[in-house]
C-alpha positions as CSV (number, residue, x, y, z in Angstrom):
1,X,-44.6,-138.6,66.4
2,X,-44.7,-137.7,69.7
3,X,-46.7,-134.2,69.6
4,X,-49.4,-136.0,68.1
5,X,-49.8,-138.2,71.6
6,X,-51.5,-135.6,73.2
7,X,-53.6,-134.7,70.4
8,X,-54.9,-138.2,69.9
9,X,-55.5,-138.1,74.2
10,X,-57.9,-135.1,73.2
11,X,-59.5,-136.4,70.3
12,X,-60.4,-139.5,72.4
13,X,-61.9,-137.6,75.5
14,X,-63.3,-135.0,72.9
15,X,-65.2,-137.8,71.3
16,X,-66.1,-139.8,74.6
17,X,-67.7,-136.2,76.6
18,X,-69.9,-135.8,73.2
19,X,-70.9,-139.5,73.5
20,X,-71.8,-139.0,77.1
21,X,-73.8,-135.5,76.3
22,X,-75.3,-137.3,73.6
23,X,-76.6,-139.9,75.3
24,X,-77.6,-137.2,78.2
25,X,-79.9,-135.6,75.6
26,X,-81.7,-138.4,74.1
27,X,-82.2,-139.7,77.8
28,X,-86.1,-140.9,78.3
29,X,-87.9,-140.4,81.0
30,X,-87.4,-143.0,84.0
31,X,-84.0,-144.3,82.4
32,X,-81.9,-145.5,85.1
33,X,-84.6,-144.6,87.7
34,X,-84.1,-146.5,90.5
35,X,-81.4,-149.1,88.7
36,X,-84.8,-150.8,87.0
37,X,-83.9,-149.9,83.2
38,X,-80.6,-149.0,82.2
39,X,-79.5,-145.3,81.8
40,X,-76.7,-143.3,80.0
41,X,-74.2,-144.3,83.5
42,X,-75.0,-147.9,82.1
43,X,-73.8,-147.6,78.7
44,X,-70.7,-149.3,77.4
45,X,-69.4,-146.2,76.0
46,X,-67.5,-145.8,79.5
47,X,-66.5,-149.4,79.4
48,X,-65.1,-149.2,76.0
49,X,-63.4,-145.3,76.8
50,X,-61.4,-146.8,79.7
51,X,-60.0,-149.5,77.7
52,X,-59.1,-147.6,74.4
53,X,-57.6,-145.1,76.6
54,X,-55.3,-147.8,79.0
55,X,-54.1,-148.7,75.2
56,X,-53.2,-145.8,74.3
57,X,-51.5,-144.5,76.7
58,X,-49.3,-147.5,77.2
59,X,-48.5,-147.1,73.5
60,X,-47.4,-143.7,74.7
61,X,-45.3,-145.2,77.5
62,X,-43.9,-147.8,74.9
63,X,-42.6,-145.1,72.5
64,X,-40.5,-143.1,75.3
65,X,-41.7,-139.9,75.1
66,X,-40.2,-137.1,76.5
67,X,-41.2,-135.6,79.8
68,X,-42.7,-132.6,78.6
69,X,-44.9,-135.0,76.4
70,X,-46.3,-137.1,79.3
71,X,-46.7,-134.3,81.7
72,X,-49.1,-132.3,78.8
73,X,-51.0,-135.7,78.7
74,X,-51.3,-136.0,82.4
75,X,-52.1,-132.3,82.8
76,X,-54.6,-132.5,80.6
77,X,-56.2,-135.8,82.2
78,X,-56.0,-134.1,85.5
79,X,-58.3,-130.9,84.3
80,X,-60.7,-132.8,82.4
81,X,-63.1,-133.0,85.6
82,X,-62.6,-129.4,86.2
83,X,-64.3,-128.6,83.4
84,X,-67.0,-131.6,83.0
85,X,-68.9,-131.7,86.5
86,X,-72.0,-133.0,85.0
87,X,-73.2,-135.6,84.1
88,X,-71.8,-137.7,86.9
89,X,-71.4,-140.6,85.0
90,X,-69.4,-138.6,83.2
91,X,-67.3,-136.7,85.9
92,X,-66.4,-139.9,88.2
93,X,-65.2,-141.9,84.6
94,X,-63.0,-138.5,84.3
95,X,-61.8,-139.4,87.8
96,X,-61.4,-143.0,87.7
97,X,-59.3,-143.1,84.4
98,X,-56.4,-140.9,85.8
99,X,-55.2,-143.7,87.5
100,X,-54.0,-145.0,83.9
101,X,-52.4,-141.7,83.9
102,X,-49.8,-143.7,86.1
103,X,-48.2,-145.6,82.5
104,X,-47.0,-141.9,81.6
105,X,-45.3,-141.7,85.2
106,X,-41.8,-143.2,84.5
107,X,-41.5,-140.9,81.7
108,X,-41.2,-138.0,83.6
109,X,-38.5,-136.1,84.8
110,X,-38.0,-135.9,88.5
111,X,-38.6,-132.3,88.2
112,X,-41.5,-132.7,86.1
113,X,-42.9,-135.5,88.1
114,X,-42.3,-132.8,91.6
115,X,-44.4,-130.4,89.8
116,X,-47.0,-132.4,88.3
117,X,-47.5,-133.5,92.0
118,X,-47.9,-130.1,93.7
119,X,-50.6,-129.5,90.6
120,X,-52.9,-132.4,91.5
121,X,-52.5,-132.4,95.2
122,X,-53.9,-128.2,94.6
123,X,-56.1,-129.6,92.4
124,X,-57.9,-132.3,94.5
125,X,-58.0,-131.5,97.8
126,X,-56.7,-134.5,100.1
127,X,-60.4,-135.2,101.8
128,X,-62.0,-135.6,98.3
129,X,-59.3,-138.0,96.8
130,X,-60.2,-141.3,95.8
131,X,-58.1,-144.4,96.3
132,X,-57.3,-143.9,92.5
133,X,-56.0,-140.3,93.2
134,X,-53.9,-141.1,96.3
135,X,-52.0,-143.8,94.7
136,X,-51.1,-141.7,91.6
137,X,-50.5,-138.6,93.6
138,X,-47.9,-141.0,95.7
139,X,-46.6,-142.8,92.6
140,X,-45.5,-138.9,91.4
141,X,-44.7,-137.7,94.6
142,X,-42.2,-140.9,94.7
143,X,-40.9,-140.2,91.1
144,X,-40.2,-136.0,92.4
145,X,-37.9,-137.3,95.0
């Protein structure tokens, strides 16, 4: 069961950026222009992403996965807004959901939880981390000791 955790991670972010591009594409002039009509930043899909992702990755944490399972999901979390800088709305959810990365952290090694920390402080600079980076940056950092 548990190499499919990762693969059902992908299939959900997979399925969420093609939402987002879709809705990117079909965008009409003026949408979300000046907050007056609502735009593809304003859909639910974001809402709805968020919470089916916090489910499943507590499921994940519930089962006791190994280490090397949780740090693949929470390497993959942490490049997915490497490689998805636009749309914004799309970019800053990428962001904002690896804080629920955080479920995954108390199944990591301390070795694993050390190195997952050195990854995502090179990854994201310290002056562009948001209050949801620094806290799970410190939660692995705390795990590594």
């Amino acid at each position: 069961m548990e190499a499919s955790w990762l693969s059902r991670v992908e299939k959900l972010y997979y399925d969420y950026i093609r939402n987002v591009e879709e809705l990117e594409k079909n965008r009409k002039i003026g949408d979300g222009l000046f907050g007056m009509t609502p735009g593809p930043a304003d859909d639910p899909c974001h809402e709805r992403f968020a919470q089916e992702l916090e489910a499943l990755l507590k499921a994940c944490a519930d089962s006791s996965p190994g280490s090397e399972t949780a740090a693949e999901i929470l390497r993959f979390q942490f490049a997915a807004p490497q490689t998805h800088e636009e749309p914004k709305s799309l970019y800053w959810m990428l962001i904002a959901v690896q804080g629920l990365g955080g479920a995954l952290t108390d199944c990591l090694s301390p070795a694993e939880a050390a190195a997952l920390a050195a990854e995502y402080g090179a990854l994201y600079p310290r002056r562009l981390r948001l209050p949801v980076q620094k806290q799970l940056l410190k939660t692995l950092e705390r795990k590594g000791r």
